[in-house]
Each structure stands twice: as C-alpha cells, then as structure tokens.
PyMOL Python script that loads the backbone (N, CA, C, O; Angstrom):
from pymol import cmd

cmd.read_pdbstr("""\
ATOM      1  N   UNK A   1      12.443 -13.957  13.869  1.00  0.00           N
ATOM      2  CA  UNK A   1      13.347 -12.975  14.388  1.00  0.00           C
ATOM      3  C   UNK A   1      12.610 -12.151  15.431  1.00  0.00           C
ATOM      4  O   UNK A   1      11.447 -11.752  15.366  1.00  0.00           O
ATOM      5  N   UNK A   2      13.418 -11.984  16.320  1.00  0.00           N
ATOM      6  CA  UNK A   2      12.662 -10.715  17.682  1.00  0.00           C
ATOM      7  C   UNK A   2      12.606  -9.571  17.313  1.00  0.00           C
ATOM      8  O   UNK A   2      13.424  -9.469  16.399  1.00  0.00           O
ATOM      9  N   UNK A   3      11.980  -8.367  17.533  1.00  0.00           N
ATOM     10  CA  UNK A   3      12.222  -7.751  17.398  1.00  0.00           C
ATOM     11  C   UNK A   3      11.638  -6.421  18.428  1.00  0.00           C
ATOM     12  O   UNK A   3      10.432  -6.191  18.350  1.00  0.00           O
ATOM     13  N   UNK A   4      12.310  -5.730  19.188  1.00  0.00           N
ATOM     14  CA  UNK A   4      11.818  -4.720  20.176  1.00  0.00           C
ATOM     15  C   UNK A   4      11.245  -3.629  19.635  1.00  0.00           C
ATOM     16  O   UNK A   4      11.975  -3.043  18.836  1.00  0.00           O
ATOM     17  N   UNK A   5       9.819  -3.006  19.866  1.00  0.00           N
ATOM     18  CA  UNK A   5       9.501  -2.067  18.901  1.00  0.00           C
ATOM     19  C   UNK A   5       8.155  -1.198  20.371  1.00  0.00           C
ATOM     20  O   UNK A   5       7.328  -1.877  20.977  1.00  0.00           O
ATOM     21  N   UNK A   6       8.297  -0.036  20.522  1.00  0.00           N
ATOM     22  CA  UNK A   6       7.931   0.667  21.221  1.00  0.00           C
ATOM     23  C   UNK A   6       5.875   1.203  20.633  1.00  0.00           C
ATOM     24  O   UNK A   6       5.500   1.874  19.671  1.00  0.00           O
ATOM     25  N   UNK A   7       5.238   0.658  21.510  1.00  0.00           N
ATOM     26  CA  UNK A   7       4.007   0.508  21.144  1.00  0.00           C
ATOM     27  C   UNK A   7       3.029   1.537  22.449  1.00  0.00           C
ATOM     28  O   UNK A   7       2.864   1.079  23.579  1.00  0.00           O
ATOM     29  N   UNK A   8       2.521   2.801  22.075  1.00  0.00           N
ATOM     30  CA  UNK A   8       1.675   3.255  22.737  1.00  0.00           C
ATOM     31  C   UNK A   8       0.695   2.669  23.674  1.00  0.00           C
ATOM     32  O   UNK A   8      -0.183   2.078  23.044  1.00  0.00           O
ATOM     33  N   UNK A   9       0.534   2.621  24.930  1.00  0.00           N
ATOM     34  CA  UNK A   9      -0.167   1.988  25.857  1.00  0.00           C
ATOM     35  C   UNK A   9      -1.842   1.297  25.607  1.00  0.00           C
ATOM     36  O   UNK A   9      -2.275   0.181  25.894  1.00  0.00           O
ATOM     37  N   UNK A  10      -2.537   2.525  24.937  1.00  0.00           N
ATOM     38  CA  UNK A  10      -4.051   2.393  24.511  1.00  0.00           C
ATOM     39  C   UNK A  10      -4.034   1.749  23.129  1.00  0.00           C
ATOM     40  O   UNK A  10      -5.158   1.328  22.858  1.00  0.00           O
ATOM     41  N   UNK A  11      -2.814   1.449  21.806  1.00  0.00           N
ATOM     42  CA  UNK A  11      -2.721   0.648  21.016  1.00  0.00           C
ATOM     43  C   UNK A  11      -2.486  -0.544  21.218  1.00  0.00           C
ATOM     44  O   UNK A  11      -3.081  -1.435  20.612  1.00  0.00           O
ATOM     45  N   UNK A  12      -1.080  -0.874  22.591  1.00  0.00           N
ATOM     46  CA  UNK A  12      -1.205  -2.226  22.663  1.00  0.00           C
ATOM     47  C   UNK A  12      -2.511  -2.576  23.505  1.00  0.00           C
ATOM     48  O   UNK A  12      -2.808  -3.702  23.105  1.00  0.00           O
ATOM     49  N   UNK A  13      -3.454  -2.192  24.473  1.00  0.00           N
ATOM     50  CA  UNK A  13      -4.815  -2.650  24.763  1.00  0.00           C
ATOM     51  C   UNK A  13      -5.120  -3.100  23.813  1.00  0.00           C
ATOM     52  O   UNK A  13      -4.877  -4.268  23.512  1.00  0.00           O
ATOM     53  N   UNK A  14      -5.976  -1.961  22.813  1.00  0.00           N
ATOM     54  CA  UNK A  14      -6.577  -2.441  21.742  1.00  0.00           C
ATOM     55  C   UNK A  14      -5.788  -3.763  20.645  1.00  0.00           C
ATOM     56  O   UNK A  14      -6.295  -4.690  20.014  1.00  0.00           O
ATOM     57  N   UNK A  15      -4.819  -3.450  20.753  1.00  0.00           N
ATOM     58  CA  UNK A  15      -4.145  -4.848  19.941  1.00  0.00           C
ATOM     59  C   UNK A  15      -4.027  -6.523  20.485  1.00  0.00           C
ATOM     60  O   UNK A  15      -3.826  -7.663  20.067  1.00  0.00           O
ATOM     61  N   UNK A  16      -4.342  -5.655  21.864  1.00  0.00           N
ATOM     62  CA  UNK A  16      -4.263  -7.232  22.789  1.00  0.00           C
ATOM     63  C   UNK A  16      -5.802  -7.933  22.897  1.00  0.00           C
ATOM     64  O   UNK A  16      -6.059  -9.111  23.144  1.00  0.00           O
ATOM     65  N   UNK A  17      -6.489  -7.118  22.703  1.00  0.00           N
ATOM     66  CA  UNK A  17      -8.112  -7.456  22.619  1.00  0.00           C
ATOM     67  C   UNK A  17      -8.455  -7.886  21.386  1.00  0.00           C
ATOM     68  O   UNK A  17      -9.257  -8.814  21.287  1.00  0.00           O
ATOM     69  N   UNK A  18      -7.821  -7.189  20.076  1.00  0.00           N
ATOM     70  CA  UNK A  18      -8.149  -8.224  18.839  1.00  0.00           C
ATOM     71  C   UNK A  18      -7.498  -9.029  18.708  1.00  0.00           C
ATOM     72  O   UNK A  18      -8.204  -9.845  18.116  1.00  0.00           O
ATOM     73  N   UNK A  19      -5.839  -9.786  18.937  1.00  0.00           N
ATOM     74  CA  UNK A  19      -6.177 -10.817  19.007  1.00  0.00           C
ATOM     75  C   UNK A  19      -6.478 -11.879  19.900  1.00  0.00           C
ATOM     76  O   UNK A  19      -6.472 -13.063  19.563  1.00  0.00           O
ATOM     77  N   UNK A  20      -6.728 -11.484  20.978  1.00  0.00           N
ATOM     78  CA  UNK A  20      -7.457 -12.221  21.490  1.00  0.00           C
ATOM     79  C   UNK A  20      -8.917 -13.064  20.932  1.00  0.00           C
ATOM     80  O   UNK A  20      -9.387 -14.202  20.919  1.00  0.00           O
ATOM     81  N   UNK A  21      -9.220 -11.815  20.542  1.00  0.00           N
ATOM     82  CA  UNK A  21     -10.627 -12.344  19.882  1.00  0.00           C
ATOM     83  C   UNK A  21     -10.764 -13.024  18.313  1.00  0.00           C
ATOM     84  O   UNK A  21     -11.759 -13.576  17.844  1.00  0.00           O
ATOM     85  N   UNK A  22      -9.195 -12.761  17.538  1.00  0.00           N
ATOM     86  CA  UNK A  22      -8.952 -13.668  16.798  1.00  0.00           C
ATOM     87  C   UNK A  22      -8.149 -14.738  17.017  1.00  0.00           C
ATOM     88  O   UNK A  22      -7.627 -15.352  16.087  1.00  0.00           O
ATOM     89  N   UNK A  23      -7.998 -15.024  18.179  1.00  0.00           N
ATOM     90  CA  UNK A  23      -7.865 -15.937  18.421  1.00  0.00           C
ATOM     91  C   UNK A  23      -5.859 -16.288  18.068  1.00  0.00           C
ATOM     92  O   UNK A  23      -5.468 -17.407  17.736  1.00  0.00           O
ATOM     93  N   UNK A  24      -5.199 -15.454  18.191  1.00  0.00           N
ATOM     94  CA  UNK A  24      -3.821 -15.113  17.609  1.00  0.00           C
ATOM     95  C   UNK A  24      -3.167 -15.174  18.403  1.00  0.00           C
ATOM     96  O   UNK A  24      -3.570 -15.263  19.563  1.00  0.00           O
ATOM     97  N   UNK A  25      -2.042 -15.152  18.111  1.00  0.00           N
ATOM     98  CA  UNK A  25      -0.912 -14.423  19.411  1.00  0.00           C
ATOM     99  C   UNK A  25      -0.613 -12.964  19.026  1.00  0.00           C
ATOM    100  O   UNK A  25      -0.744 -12.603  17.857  1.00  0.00           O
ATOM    101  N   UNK A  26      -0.226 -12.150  19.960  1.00  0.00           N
ATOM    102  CA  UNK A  26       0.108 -11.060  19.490  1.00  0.00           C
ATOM    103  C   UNK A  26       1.449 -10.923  18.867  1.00  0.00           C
ATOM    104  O   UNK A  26       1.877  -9.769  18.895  1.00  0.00           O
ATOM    105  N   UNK A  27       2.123 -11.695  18.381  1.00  0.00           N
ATOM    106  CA  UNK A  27       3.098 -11.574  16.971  1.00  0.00           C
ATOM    107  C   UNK A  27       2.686 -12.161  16.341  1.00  0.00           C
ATOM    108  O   UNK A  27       3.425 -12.041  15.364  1.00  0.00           O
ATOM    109  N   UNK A  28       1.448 -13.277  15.915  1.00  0.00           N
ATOM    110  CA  UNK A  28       0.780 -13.257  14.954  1.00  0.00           C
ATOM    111  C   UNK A  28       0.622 -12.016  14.135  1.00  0.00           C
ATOM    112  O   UNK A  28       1.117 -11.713  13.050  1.00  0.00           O
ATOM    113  N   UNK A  29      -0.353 -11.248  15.086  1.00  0.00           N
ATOM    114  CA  UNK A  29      -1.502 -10.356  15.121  1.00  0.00           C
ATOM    115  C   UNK A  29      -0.378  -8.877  14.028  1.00  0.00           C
ATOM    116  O   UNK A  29      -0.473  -8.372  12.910  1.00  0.00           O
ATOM    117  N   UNK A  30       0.407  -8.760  15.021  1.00  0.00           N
ATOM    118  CA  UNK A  30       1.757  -7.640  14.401  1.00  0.00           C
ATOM    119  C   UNK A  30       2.546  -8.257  13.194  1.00  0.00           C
ATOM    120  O   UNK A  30       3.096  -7.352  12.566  1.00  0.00           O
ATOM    121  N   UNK A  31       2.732  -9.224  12.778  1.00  0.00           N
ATOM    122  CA  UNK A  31       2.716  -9.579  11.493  1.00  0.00           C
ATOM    123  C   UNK A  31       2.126  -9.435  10.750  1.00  0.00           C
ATOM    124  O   UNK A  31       2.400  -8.863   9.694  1.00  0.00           O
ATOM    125  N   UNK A  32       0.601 -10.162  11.241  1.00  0.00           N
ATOM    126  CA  UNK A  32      -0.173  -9.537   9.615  1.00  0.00           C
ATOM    127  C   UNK A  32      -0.630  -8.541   9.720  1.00  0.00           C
ATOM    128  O   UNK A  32      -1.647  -8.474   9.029  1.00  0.00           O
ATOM    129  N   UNK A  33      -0.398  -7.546  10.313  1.00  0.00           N
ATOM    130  CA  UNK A  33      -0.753  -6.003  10.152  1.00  0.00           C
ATOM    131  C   UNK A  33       0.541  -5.367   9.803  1.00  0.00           C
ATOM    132  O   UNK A  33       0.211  -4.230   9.468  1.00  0.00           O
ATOM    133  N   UNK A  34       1.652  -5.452   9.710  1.00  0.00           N
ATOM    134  CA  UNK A  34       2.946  -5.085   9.383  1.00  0.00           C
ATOM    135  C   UNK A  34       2.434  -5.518   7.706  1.00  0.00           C
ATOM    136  O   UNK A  34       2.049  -4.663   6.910  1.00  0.00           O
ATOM    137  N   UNK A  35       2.525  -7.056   7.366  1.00  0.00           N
ATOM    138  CA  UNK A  35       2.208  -7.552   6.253  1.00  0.00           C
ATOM    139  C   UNK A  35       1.334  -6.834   5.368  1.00  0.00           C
ATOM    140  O   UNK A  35       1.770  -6.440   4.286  1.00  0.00           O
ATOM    141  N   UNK A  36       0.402  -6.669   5.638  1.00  0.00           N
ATOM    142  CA  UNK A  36      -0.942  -5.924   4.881  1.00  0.00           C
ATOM    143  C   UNK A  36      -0.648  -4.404   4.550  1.00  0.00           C
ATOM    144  O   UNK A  36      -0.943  -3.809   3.513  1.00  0.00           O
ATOM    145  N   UNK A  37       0.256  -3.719   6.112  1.00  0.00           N
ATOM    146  CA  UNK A  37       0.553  -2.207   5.999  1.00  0.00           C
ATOM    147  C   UNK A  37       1.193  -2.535   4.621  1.00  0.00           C
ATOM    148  O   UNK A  37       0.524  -2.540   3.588  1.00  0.00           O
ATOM    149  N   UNK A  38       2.720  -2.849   4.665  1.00  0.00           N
ATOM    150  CA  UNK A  38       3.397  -2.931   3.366  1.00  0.00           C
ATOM    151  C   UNK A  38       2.888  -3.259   2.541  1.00  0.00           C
ATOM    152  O   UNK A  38       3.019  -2.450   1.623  1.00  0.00           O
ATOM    153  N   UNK A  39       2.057  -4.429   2.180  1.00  0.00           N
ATOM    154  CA  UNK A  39       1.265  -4.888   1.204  1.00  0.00           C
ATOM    155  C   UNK A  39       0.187  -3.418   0.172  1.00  0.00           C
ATOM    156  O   UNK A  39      -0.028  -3.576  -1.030  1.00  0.00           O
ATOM    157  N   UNK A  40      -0.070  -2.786   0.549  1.00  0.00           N
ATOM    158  CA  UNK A  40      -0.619  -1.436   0.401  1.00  0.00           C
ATOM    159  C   UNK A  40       0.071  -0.619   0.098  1.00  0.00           C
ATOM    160  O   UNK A  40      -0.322   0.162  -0.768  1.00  0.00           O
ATOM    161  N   UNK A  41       1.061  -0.495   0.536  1.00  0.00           N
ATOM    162  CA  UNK A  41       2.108   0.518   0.274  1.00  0.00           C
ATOM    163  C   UNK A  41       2.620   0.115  -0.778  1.00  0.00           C
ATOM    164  O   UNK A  41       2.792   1.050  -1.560  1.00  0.00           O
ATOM    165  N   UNK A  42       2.963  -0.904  -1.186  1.00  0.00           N
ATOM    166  CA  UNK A  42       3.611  -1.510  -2.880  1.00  0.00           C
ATOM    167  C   UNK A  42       2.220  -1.598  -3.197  1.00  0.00           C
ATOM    168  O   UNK A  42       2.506  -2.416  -4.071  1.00  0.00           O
ATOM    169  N   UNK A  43       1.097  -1.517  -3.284  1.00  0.00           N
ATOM    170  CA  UNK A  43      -0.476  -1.457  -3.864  1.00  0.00           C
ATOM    171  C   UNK A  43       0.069   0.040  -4.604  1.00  0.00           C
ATOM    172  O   UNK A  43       0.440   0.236  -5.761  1.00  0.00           O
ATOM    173  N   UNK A  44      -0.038   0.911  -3.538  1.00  0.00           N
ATOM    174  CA  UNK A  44       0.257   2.451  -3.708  1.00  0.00           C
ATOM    175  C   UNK A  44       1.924   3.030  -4.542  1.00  0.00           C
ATOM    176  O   UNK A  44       2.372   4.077  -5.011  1.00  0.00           O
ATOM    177  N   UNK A  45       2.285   1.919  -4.382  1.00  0.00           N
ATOM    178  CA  UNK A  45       3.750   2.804  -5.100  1.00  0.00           C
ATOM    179  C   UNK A  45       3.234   1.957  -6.681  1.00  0.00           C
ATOM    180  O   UNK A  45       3.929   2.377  -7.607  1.00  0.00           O
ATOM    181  N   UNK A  46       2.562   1.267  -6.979  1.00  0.00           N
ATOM    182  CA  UNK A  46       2.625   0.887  -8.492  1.00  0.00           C
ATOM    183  C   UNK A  46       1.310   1.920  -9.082  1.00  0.00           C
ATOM    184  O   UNK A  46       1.218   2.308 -10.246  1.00  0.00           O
ATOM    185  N   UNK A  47       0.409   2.220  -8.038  1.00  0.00           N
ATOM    186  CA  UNK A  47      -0.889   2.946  -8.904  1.00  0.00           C
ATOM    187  C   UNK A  47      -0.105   4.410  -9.186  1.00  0.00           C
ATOM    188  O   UNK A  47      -0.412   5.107 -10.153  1.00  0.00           O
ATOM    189  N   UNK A  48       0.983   4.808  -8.192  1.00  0.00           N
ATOM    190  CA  UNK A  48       1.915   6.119  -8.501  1.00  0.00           C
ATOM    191  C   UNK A  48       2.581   5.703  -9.927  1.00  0.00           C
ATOM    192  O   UNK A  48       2.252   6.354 -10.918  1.00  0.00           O
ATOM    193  N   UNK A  49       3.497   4.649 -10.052  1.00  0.00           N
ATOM    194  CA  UNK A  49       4.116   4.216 -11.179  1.00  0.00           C
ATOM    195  C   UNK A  49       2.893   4.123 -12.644  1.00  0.00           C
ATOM    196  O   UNK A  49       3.179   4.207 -13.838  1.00  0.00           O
ATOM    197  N   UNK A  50       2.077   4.005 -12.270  1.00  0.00           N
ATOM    198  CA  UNK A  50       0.917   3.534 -13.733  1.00  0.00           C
ATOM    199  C   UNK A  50       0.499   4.778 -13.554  1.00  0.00           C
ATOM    200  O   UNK A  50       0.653   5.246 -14.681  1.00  0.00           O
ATOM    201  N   UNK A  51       0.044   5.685 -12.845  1.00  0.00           N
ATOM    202  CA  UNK A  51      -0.193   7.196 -13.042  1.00  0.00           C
ATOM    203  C   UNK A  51       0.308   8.067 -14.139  1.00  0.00           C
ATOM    204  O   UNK A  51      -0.166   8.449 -15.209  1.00  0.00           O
ATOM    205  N   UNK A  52       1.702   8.297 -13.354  1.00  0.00           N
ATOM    206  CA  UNK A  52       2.854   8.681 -14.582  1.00  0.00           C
ATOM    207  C   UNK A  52       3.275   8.206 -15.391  1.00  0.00           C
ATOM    208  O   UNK A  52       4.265   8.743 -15.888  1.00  0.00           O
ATOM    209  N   UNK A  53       2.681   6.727 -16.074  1.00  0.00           N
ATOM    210  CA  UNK A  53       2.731   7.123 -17.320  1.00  0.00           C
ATOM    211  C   UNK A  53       1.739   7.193 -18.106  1.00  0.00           C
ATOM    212  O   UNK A  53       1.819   7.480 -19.301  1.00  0.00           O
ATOM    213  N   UNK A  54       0.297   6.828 -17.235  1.00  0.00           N
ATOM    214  CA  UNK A  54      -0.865   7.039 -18.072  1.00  0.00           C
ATOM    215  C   UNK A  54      -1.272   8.422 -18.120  1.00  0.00           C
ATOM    216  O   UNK A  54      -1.902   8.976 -19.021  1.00  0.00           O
ATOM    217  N   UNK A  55      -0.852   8.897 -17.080  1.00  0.00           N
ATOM    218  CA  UNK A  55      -1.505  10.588 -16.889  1.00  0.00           C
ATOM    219  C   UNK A  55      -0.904  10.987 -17.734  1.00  0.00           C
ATOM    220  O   UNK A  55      -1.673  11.671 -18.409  1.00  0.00           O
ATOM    221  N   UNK A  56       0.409  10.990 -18.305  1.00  0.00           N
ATOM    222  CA  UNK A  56       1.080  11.989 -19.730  1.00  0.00           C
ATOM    223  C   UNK A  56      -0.153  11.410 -21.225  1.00  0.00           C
ATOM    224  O   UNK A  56      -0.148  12.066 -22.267  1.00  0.00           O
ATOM    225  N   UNK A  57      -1.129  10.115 -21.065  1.00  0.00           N
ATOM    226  CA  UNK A  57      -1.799  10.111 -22.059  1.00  0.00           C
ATOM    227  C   UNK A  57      -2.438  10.472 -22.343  1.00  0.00           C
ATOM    228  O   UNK A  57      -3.292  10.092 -21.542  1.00  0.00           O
ATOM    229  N   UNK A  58      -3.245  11.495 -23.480  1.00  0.00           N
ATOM    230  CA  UNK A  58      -4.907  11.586 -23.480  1.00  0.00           C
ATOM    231  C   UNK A  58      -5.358  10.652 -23.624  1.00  0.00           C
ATOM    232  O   UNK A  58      -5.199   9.854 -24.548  1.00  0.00           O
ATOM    233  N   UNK A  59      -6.356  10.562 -22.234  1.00  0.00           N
ATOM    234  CA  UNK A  59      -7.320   9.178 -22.407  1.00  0.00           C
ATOM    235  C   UNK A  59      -8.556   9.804 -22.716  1.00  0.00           C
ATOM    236  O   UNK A  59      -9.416   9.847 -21.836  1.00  0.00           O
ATOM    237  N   UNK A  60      -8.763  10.271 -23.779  1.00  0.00           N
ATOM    238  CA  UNK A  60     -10.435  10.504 -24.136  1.00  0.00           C
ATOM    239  C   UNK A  60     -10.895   9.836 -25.004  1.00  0.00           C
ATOM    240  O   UNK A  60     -10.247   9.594 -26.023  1.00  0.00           O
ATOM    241  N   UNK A  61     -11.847   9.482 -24.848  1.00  0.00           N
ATOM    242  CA  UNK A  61     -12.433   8.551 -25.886  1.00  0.00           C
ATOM    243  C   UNK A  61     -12.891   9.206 -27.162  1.00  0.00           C
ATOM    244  O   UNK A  61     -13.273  10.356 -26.944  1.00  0.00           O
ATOM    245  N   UNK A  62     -12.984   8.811 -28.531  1.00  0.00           N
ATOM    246  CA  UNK A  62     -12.908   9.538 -29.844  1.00  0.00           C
ATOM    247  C   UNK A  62     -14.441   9.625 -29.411  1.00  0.00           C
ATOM    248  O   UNK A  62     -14.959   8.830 -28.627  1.00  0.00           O
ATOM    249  N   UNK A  63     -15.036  10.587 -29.959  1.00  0.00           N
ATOM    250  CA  UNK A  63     -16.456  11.052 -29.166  1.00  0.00           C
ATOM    251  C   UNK A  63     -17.194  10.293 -30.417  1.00  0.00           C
ATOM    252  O   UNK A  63     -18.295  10.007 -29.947  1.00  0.00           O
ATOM    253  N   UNK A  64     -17.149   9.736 -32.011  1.00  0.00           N
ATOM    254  CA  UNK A  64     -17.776   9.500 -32.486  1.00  0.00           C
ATOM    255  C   UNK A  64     -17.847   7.354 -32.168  1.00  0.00           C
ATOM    256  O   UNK A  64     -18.730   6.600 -32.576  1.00  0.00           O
ATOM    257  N   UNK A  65     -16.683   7.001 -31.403  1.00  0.00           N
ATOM    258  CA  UNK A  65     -16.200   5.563 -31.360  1.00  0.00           C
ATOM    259  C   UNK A  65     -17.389   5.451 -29.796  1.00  0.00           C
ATOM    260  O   UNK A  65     -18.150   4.518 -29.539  1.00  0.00           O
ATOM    261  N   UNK A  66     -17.173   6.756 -28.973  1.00  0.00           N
ATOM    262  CA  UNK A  66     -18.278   6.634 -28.078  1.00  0.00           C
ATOM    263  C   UNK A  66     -19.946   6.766 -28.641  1.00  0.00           C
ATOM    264  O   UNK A  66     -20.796   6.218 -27.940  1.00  0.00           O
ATOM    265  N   UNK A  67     -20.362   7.439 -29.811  1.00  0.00           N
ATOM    266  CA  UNK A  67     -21.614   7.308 -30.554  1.00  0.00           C
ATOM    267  C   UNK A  67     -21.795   5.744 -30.474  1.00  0.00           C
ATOM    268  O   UNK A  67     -22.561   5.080 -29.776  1.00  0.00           O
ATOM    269  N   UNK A  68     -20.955   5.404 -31.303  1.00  0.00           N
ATOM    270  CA  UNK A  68     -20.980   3.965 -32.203  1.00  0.00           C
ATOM    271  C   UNK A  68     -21.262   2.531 -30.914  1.00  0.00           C
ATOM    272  O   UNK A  68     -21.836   1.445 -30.980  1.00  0.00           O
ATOM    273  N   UNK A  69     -20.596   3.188 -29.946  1.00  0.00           N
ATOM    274  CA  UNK A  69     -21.073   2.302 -28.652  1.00  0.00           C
ATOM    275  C   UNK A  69     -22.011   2.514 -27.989  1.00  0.00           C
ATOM    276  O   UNK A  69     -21.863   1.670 -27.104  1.00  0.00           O
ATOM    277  N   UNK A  70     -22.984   3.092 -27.739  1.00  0.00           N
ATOM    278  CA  UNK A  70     -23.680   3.821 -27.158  1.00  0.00           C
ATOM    279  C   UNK A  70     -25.225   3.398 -28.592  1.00  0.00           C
ATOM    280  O   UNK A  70     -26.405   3.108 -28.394  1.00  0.00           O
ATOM    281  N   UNK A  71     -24.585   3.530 -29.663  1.00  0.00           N
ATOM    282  CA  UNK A  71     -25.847   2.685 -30.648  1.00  0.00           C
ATOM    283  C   UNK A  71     -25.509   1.175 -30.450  1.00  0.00           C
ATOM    284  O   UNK A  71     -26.560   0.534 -30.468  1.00  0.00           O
ATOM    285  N   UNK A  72     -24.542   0.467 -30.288  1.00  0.00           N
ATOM    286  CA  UNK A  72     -24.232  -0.909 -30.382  1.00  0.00           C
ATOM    287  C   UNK A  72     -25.281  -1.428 -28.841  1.00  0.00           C
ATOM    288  O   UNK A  72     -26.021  -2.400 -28.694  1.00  0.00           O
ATOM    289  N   UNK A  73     -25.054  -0.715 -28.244  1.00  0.00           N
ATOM    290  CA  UNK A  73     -25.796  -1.331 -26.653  1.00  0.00           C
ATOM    291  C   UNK A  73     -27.533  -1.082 -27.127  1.00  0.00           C
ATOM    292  O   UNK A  73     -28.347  -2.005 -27.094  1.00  0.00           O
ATOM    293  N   UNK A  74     -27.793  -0.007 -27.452  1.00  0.00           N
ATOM    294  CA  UNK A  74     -29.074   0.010 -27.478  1.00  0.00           C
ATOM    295  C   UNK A  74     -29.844  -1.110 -28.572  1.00  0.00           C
ATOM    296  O   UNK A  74     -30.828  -1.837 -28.435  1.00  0.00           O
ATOM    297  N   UNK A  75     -29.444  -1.010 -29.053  1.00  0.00           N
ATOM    298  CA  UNK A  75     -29.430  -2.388 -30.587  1.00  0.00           C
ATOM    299  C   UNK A  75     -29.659  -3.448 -29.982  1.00  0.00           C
ATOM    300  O   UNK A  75     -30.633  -4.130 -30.301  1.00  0.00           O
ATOM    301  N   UNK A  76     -28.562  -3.933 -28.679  1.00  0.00           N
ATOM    302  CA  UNK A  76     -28.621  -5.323 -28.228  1.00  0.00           C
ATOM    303  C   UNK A  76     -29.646  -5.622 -27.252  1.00  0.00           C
ATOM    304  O   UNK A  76     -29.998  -6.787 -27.067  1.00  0.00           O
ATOM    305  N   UNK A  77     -30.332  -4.303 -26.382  1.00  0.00           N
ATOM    306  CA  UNK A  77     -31.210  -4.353 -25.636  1.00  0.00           C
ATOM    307  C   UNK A  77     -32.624  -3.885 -25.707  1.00  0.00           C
ATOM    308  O   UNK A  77     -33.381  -4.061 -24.753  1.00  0.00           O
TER     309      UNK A  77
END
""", "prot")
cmd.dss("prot")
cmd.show_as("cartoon", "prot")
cmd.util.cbc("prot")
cmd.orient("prot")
C-alpha cells in the first residue's frame, strides 16, 4: 500500500544515507522502523499491563526463605 507521509528535510537525508548503506530501499528502510517503533510500543503496553497487576503485590521475599538461600549457595560453593 502507498502511503504519503510528510518527513522533515534533515530526517529524510539521514534516512536516505542509512539505507543506502544498508543496502535497502527507502520503504524498506520506513517499514522496519515503523515495524520495530510499534513493536516496542506493544513491548511497553504489556510491561504497563504486568505492572498493575504485580505492583498491587507484595513482592518481598520472606526474609527467613531469603536466610535459607543465601545458606543453600554457600554450602554448594
């Protein structure tokens, strides 16, 4: 699909010089940087989603289950 999209003068330089040098076309090049942007952004909307509901947990470790590990390692080494 085409698509017309308004690109700052000194970004498209610089965009026309990497891929050049990767060897791309430049809708290659704007694909997989579109791709990857979003790709990150659903990275970032699930570590938000696992936040809220781990952050309502206490995650502390029982301080005597941390003893008991803390003798188990030294034991083995």
């Amino acid at each position: 699909m085409k698509v017309a999209v308004s690109i700052p003068d000194r970004l498209l330089r610089r965009a026309e010089r990497l891929a050049e040098r990767a060897r791309m076309s430049r809708s290659q090049l704007y694909a997989v940087a579109l791709e990857r942007h979003v790709d990150l952004e659903d990275d970032d909307r699930i570590t938000r989603r696992l936040d809220a509901v781990y952050g309502a947990r206490d995650s502390r470790l029982d301080a005597g289950l941390v003893a008991a590990q803390a003798e188990a390692v030294r034991e083995r080494w």
